[in-house]
Predicted model as a PDB file, atoms N, CA, C, CB and O in Angstrom, pLDDT in the B-factor column:
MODEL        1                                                                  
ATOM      1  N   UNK A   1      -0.492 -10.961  14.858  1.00 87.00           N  
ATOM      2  CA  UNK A   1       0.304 -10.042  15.652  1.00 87.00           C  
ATOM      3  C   UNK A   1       1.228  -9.195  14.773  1.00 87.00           C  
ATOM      4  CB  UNK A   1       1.119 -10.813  16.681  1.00 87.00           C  
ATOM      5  O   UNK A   1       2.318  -8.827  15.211  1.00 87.00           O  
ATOM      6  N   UNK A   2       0.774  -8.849  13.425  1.00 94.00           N  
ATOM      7  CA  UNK A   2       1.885  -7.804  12.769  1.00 94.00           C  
ATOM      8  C   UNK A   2       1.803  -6.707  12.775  1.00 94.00           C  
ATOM      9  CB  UNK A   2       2.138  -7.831  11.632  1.00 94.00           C  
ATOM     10  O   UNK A   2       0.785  -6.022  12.871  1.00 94.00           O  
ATOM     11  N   UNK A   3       2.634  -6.463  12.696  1.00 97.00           N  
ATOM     12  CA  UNK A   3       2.925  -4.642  13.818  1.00 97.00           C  
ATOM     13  C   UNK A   3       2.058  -3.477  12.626  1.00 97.00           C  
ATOM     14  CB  UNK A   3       5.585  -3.874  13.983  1.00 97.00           C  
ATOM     15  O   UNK A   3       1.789  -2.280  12.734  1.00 97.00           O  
ATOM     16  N   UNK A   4       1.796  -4.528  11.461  1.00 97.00           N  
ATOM     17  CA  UNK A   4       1.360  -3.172  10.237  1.00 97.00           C  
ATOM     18  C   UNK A   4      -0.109  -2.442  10.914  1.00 97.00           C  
ATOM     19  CB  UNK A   4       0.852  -4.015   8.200  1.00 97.00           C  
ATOM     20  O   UNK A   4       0.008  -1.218  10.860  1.00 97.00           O  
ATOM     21  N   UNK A   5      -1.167  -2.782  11.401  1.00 97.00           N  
ATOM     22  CA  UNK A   5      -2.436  -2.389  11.443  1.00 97.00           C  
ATOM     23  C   UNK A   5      -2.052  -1.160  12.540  1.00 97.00           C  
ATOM     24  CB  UNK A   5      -3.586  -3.650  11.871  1.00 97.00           C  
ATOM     25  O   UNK A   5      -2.382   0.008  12.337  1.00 97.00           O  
ATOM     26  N   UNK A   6      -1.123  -1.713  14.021  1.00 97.00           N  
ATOM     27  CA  UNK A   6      -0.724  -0.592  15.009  1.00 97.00           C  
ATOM     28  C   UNK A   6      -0.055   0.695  14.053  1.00 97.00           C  
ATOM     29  CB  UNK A   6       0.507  -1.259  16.226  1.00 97.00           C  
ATOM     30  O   UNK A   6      -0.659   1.733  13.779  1.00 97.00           O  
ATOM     31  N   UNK A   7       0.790   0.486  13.793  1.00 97.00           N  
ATOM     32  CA  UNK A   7       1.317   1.470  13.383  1.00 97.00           C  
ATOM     33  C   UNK A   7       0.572   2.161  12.011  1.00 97.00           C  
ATOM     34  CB  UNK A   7       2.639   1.055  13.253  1.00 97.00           C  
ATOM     35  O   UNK A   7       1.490   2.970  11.872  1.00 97.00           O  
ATOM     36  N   UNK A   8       0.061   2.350  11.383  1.00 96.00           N  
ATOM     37  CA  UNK A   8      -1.168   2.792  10.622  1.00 96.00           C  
ATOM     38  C   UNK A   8      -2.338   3.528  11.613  1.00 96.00           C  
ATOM     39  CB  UNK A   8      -1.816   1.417   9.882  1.00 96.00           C  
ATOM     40  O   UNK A   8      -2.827   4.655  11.531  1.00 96.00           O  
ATOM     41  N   UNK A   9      -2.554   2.565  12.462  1.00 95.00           N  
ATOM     42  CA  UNK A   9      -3.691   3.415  13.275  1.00 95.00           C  
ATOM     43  C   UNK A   9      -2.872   4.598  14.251  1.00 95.00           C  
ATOM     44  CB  UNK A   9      -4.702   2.224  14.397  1.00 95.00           C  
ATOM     45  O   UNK A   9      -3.612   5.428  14.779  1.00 95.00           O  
ATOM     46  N   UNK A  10      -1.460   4.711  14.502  1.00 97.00           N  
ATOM     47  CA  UNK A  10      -0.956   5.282  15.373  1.00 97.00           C  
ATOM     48  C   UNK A  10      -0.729   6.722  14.329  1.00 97.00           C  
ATOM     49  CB  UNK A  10       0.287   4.406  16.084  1.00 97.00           C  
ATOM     50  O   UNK A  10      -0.629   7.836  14.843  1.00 97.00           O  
ATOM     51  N   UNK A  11      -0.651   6.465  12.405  1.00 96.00           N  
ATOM     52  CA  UNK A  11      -0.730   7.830  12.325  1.00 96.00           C  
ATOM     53  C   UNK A  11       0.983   7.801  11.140  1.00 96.00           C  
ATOM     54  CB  UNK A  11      -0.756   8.757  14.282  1.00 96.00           C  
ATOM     55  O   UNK A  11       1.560   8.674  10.493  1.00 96.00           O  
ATOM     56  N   UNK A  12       1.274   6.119  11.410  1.00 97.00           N  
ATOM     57  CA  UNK A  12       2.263   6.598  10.625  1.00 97.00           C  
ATOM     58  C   UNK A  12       2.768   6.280   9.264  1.00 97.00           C  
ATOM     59  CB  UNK A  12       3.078   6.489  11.238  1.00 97.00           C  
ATOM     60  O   UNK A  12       1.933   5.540   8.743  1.00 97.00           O  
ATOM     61  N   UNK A  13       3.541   6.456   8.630  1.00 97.00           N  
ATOM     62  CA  UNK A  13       3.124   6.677   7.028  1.00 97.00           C  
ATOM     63  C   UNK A  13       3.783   5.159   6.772  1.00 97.00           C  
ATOM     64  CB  UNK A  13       3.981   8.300   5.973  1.00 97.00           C  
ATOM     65  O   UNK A  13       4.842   4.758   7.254  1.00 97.00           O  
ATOM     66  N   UNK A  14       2.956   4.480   5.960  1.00 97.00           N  
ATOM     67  CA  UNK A  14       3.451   2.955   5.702  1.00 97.00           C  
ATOM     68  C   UNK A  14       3.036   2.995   3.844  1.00 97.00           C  
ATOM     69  CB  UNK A  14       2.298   1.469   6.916  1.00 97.00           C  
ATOM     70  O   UNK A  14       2.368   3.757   3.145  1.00 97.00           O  
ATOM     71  N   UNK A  15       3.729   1.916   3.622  1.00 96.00           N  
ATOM     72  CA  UNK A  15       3.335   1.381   2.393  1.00 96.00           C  
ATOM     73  C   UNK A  15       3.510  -0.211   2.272  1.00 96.00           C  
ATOM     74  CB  UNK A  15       4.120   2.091   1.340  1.00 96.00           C  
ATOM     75  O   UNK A  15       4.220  -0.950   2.954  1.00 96.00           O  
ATOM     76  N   UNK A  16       2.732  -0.495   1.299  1.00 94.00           N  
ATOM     77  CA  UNK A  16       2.828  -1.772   0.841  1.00 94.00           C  
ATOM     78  C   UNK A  16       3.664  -2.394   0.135  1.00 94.00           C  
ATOM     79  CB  UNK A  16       2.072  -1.977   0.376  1.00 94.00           C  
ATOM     80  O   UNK A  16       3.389  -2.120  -1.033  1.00 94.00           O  
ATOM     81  N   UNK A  17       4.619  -3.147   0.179  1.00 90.00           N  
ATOM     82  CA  UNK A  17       5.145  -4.086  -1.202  1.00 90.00           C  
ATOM     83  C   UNK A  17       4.958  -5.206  -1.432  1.00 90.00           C  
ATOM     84  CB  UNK A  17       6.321  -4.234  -1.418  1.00 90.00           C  
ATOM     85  O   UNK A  17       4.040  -5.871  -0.951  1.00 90.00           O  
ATOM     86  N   UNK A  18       5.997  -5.692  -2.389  1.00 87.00           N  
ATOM     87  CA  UNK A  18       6.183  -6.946  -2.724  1.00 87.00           C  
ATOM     88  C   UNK A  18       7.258  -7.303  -3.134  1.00 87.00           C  
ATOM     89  CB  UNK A  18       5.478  -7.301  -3.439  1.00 87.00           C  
ATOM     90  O   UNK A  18       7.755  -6.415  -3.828  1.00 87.00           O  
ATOM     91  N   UNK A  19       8.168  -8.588  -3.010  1.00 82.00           N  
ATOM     92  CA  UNK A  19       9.366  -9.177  -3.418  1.00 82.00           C  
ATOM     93  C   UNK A  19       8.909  -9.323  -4.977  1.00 82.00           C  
ATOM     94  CB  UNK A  19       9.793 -10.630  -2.547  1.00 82.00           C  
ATOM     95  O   UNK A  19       7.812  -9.143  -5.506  1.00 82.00           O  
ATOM     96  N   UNK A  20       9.877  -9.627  -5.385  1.00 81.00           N  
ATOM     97  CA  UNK A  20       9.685 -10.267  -6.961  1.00 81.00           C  
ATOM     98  C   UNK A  20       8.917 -11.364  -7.383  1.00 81.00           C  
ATOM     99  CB  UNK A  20      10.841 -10.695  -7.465  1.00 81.00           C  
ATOM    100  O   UNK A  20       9.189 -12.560  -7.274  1.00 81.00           O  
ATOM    101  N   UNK A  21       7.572 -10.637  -8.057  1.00 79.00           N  
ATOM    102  CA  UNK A  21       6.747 -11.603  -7.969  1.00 79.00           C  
ATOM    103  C   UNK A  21       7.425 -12.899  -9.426  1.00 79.00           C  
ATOM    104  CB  UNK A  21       5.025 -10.785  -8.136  1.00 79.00           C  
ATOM    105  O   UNK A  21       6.945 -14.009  -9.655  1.00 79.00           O  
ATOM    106  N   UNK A  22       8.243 -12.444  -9.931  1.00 84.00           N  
ATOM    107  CA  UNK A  22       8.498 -13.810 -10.949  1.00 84.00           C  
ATOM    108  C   UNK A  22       9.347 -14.615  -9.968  1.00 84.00           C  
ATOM    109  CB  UNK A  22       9.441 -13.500 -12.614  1.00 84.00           C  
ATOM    110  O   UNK A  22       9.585 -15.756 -10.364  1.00 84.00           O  
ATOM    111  N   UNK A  23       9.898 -14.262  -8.693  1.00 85.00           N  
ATOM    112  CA  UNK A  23      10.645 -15.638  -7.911  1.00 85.00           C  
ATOM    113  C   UNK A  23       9.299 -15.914  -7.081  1.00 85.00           C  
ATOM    114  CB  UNK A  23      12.336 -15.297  -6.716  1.00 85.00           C  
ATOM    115  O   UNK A  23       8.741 -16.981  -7.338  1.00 85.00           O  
ATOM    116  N   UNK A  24       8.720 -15.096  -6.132  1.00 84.00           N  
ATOM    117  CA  UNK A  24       7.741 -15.040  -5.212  1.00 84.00           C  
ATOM    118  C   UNK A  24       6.118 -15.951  -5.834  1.00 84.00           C  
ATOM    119  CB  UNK A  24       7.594 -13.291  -4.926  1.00 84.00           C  
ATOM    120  O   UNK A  24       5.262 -16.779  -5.522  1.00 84.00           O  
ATOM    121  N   UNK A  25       6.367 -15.445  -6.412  1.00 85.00           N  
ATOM    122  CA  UNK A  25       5.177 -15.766  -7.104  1.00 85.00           C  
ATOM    123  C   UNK A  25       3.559 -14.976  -6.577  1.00 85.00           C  
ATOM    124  CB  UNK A  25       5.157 -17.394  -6.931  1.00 85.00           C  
ATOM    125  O   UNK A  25       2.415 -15.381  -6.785  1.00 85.00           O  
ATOM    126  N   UNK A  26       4.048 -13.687  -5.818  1.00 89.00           N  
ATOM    127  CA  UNK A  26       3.351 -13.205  -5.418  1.00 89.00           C  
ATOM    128  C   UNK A  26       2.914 -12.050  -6.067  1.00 89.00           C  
ATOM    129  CB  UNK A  26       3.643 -13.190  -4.493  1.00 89.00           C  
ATOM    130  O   UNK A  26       3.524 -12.120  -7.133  1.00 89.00           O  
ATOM    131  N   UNK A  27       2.181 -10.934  -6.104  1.00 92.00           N  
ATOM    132  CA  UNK A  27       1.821  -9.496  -6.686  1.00 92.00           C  
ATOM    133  C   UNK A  27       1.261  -8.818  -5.996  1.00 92.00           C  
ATOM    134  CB  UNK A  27       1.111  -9.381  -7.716  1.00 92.00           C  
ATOM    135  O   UNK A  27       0.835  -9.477  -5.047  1.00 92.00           O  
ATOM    136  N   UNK A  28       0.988  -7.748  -5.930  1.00 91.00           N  
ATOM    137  CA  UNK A  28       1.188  -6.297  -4.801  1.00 91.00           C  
ATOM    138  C   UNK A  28      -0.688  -6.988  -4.653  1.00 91.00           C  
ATOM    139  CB  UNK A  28       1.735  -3.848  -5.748  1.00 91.00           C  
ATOM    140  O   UNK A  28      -1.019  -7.375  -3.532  1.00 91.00           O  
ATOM    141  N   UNK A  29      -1.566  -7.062  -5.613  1.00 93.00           N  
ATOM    142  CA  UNK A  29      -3.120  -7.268  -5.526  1.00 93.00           C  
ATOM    143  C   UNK A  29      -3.038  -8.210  -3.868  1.00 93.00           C  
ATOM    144  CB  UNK A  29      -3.897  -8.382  -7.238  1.00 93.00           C  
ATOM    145  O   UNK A  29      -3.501  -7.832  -2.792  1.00 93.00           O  
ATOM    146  N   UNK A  30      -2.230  -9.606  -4.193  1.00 92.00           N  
ATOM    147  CA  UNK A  30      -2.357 -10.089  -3.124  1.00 92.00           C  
ATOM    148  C   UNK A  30      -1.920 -10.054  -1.539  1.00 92.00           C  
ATOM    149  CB  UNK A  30      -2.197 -10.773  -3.495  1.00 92.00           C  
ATOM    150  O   UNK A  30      -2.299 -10.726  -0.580  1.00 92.00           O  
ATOM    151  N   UNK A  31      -1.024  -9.057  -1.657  1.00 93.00           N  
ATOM    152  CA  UNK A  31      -0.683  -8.402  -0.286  1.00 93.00           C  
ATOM    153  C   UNK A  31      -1.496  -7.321   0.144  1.00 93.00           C  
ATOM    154  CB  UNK A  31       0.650  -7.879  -0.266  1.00 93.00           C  
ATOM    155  O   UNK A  31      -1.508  -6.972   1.324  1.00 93.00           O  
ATOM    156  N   UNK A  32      -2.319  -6.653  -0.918  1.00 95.00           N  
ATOM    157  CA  UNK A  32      -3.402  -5.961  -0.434  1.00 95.00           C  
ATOM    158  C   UNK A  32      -4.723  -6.891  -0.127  1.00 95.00           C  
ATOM    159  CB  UNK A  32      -3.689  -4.886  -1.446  1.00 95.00           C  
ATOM    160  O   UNK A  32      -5.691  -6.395   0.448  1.00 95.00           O  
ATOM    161  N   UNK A  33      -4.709  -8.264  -0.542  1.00 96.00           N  
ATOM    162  CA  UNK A  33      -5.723  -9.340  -0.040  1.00 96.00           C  
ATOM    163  C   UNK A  33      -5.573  -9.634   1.110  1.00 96.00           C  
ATOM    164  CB  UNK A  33      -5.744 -10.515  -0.645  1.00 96.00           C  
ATOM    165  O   UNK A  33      -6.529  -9.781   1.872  1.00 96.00           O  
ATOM    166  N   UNK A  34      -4.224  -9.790   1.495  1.00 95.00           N  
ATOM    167  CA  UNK A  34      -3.727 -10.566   2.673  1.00 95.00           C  
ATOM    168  C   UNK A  34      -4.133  -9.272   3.767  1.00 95.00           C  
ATOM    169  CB  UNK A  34      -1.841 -11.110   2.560  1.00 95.00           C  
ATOM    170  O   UNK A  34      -4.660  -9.454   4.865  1.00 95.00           O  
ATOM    171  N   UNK A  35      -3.765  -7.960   3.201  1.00 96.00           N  
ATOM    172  CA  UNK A  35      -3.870  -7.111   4.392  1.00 96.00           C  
ATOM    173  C   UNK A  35      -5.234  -6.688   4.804  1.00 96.00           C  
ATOM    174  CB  UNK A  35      -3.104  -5.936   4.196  1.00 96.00           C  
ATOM    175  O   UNK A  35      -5.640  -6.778   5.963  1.00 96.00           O  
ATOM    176  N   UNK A  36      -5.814  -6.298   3.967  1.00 97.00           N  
ATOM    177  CA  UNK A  36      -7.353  -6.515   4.364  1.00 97.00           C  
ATOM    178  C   UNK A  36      -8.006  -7.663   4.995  1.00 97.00           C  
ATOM    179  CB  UNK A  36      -8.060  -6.433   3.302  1.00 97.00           C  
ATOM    180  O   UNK A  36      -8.580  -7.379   6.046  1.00 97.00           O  
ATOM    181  N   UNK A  37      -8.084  -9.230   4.519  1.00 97.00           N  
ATOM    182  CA  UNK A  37      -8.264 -10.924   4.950  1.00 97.00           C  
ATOM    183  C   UNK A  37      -7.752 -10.605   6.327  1.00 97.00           C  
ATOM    184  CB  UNK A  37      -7.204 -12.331   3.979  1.00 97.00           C  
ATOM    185  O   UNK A  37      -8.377 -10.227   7.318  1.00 97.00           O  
ATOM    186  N   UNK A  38      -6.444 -10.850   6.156  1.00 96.00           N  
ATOM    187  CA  UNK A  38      -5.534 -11.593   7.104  1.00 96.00           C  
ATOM    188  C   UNK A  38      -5.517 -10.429   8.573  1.00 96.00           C  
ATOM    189  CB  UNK A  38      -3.748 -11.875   6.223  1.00 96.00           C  
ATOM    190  O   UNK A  38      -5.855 -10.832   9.686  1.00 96.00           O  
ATOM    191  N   UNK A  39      -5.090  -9.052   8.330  1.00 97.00           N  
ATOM    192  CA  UNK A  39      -4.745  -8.016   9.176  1.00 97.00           C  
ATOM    193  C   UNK A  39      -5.980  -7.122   9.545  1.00 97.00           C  
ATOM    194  CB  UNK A  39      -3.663  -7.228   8.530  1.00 97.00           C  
ATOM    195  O   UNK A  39      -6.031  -6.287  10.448  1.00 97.00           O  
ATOM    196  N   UNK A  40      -7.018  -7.488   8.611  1.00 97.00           N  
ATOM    197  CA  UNK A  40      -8.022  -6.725   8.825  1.00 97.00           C  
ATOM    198  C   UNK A  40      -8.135  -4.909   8.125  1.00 97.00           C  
ATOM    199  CB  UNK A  40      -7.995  -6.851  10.338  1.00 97.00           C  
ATOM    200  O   UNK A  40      -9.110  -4.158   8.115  1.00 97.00           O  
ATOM    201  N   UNK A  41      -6.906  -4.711   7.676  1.00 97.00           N  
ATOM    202  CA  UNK A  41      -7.469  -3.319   7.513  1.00 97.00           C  
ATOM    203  C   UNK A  41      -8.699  -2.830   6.618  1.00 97.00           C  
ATOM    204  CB  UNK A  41      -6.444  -2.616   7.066  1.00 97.00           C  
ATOM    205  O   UNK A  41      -9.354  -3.569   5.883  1.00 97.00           O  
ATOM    206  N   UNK A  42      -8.923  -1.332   6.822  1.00 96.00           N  
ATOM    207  CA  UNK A  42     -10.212  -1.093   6.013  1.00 96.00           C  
ATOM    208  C   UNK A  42      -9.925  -0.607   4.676  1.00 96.00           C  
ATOM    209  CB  UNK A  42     -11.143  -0.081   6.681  1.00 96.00           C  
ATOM    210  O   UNK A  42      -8.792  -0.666   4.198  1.00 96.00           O  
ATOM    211  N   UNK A  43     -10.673  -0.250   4.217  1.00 95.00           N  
ATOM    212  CA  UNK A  43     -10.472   0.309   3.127  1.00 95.00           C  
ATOM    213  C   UNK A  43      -9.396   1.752   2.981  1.00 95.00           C  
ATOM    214  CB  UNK A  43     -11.808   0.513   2.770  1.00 95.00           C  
ATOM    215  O   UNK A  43      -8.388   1.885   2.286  1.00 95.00           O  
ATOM    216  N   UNK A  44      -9.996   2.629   3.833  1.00 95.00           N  
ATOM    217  CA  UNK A  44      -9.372   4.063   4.115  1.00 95.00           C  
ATOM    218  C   UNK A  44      -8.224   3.687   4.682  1.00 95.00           C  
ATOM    219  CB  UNK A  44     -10.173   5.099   5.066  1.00 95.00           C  
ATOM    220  O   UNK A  44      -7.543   4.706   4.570  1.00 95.00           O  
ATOM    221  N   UNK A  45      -7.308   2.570   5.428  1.00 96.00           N  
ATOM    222  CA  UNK A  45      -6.232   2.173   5.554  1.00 96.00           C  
ATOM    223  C   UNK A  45      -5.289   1.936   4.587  1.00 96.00           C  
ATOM    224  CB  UNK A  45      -6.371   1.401   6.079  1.00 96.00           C  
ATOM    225  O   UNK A  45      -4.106   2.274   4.621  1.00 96.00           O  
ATOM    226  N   UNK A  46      -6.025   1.180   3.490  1.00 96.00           N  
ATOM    227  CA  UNK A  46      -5.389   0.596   2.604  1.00 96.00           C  
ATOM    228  C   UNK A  46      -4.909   1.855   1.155  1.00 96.00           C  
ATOM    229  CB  UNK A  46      -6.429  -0.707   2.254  1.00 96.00           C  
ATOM    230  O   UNK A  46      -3.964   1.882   0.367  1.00 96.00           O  
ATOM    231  N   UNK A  47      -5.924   2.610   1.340  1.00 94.00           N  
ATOM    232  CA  UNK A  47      -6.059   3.837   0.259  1.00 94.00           C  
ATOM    233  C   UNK A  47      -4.998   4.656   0.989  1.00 94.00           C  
ATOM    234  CB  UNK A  47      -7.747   4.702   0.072  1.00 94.00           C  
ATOM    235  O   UNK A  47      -3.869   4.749   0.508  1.00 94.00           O  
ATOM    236  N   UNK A  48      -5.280   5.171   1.977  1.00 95.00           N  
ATOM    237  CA  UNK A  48      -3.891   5.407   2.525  1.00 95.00           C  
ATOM    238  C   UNK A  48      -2.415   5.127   2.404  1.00 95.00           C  
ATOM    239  CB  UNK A  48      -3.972   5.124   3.330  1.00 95.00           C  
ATOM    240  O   UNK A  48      -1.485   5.923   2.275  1.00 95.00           O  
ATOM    241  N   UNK A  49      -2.416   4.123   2.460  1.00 96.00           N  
ATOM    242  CA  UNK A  49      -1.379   3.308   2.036  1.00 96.00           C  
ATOM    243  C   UNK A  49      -0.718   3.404   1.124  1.00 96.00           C  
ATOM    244  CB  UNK A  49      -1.605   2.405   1.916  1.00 96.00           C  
ATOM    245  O   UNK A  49       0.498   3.588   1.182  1.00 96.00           O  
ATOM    246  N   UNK A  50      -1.765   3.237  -0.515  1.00 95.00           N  
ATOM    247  CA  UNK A  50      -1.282   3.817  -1.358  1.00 95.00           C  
ATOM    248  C   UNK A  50      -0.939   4.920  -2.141  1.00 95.00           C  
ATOM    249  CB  UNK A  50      -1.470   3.498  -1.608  1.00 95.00           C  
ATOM    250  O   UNK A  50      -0.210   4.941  -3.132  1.00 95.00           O  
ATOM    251  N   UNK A  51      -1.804   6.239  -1.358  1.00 95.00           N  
ATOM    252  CA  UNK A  51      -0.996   7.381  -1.295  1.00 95.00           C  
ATOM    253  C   UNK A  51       0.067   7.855  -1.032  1.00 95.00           C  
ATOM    254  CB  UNK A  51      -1.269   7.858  -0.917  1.00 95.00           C  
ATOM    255  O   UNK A  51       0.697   8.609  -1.774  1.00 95.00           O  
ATOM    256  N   UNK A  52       0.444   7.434   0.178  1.00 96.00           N  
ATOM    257  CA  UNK A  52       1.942   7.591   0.821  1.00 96.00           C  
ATOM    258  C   UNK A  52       2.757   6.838   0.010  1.00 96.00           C  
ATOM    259  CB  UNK A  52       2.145   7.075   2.356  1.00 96.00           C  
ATOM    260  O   UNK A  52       3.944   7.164   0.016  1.00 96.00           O  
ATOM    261  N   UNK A  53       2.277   5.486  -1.009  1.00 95.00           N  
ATOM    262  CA  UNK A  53       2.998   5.349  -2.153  1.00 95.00           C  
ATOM    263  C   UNK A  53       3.503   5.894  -2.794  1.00 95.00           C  
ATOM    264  CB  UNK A  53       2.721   5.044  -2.726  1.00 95.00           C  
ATOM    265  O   UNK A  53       4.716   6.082  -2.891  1.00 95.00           O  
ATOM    266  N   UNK A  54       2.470   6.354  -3.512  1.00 95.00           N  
ATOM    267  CA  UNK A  54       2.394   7.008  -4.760  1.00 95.00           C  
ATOM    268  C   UNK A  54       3.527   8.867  -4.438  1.00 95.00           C  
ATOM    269  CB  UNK A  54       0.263   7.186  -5.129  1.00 95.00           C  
ATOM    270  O   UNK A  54       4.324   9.254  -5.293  1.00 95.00           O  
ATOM    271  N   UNK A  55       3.288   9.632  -3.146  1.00 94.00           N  
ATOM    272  CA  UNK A  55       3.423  10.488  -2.803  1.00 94.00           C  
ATOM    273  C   UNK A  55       5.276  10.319  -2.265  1.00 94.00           C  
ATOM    274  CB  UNK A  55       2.196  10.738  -1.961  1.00 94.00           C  
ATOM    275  O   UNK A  55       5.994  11.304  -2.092  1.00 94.00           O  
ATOM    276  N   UNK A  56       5.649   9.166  -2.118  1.00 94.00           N  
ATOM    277  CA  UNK A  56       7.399   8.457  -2.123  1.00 94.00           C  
ATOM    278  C   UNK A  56       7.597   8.190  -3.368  1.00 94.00           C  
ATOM    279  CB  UNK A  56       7.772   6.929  -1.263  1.00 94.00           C  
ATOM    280  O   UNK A  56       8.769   8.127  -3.740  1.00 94.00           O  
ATOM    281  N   UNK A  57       6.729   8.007  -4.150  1.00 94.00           N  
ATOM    282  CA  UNK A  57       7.499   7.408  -6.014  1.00 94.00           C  
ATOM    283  C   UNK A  57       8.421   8.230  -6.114  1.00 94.00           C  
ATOM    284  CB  UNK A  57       6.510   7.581  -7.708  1.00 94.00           C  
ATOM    285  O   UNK A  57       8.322   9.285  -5.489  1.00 94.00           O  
ATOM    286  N   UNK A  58       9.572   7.975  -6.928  1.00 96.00           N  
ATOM    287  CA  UNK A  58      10.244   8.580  -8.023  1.00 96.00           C  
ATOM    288  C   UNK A  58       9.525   8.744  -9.288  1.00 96.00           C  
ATOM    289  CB  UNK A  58      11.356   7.880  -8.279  1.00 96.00           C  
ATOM    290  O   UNK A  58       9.739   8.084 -10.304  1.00 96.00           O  
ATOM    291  N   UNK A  59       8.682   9.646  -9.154  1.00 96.00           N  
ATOM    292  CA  UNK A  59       7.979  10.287 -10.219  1.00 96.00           C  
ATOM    293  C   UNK A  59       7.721  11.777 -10.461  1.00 96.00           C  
ATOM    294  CB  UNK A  59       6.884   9.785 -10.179  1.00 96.00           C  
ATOM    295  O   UNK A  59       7.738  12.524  -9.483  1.00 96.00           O  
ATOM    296  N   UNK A  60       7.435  12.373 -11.931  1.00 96.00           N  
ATOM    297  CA  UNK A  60       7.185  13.289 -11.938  1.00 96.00           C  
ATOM    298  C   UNK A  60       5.533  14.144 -11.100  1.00 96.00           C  
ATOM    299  CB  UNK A  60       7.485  13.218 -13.153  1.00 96.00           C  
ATOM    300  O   UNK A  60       4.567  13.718 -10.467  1.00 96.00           O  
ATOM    301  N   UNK A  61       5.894  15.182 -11.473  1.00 96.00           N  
ATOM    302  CA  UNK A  61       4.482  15.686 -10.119  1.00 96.00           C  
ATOM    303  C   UNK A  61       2.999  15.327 -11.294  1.00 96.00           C  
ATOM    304  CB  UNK A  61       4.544  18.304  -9.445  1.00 96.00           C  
ATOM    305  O   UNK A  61       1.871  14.985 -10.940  1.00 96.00           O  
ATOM    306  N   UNK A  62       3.389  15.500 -12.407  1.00 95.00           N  
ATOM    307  CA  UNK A  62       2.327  15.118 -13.177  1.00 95.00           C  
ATOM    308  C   UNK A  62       2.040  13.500 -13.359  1.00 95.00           C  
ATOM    309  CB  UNK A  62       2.564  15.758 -14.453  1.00 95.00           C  
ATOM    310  O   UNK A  62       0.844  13.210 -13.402  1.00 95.00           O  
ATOM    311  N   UNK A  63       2.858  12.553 -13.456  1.00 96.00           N  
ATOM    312  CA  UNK A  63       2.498  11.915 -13.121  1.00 96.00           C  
ATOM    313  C   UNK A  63       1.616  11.172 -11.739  1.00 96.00           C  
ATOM    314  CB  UNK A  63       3.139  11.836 -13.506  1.00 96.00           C  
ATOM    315  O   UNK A  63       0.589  10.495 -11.794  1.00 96.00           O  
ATOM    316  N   UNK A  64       2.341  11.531 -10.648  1.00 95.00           N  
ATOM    317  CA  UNK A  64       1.695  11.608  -9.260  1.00 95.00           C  
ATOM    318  C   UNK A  64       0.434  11.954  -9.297  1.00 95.00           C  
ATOM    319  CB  UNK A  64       2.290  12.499  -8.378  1.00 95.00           C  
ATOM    320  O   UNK A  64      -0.288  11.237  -8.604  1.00 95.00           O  
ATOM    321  N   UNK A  65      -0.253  13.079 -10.049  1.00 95.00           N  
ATOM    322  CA  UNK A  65      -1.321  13.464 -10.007  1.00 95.00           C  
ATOM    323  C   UNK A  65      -1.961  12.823 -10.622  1.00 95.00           C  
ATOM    324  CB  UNK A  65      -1.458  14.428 -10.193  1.00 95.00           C  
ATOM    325  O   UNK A  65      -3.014  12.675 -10.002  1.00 95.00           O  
ATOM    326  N   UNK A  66      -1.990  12.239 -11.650  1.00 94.00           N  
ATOM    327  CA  UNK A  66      -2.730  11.403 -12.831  1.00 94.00           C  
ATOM    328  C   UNK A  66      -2.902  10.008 -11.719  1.00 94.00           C  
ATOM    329  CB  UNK A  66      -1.555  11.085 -14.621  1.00 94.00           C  
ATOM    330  O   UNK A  66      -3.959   9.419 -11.493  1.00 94.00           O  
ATOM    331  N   UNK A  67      -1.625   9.711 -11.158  1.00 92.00           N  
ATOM    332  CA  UNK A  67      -1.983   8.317 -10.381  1.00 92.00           C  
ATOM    333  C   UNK A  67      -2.683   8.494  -9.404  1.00 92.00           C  
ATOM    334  CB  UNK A  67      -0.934   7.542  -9.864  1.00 92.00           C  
ATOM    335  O   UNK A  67      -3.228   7.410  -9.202  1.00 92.00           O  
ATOM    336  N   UNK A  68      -3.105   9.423  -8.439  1.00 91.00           N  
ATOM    337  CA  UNK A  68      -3.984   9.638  -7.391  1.00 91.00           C  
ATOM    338  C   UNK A  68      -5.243  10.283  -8.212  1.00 91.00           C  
ATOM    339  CB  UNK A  68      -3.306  10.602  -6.180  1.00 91.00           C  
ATOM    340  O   UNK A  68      -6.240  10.290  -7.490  1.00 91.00           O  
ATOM    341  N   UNK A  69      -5.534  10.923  -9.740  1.00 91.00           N  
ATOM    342  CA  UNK A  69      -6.813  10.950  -9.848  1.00 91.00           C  
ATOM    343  C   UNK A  69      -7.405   9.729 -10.311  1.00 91.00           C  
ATOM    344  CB  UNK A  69      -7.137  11.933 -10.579  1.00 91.00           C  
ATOM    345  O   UNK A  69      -8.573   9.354 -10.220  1.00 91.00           O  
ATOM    346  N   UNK A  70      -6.285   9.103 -10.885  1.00 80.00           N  
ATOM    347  CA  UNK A  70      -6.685   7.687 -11.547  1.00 80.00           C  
ATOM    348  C   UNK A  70      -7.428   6.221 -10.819  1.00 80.00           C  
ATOM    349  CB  UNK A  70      -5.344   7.219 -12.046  1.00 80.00           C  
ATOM    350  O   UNK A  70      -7.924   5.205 -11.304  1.00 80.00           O  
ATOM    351  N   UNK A  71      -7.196   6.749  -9.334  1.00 56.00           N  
ATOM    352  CA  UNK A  71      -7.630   5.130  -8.408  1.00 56.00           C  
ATOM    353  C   UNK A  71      -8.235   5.743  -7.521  1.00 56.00           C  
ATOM    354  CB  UNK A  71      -6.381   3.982  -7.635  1.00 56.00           C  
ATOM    355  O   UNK A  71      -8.758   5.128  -6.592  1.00 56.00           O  
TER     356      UNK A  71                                                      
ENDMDL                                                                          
END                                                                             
């Protein structure tokens, strides 16, 4: 029942994180496991996802671009 898959399919801009994986012991790979496994999303959800990342960074525009031709 987590509200992430509705709101994605409704259109609206989400991203993924993660707590600190040296306390957590977790890393961003496995919350993109969990969300695909666990929540079901698809692929084009998840790529999504990390656009609207990448497109919120504090980064330069050249960088931004290198990271969306890069994945």
């Amino acid at each position: 029942s987590h509200p992430l898959p509705g709101l994605l399919r409704r259109g609206l801009r989400c991203t993924l994180n993660t707590d600190d994986p040296s306390i957590s012991g977790l890393d961003l790979a496995h919350e993109y496991r969990v969300a695909a496994e666990e929540l079901g999303l698809s692929n084009t959800e998840i790529r999504r996802m990390q656009e609207t990342a990448v497109a919120a960074a504090f980064i330069t525009p050249e960088e931004r671009a290198e990271l969306l031709a890069g994945s």
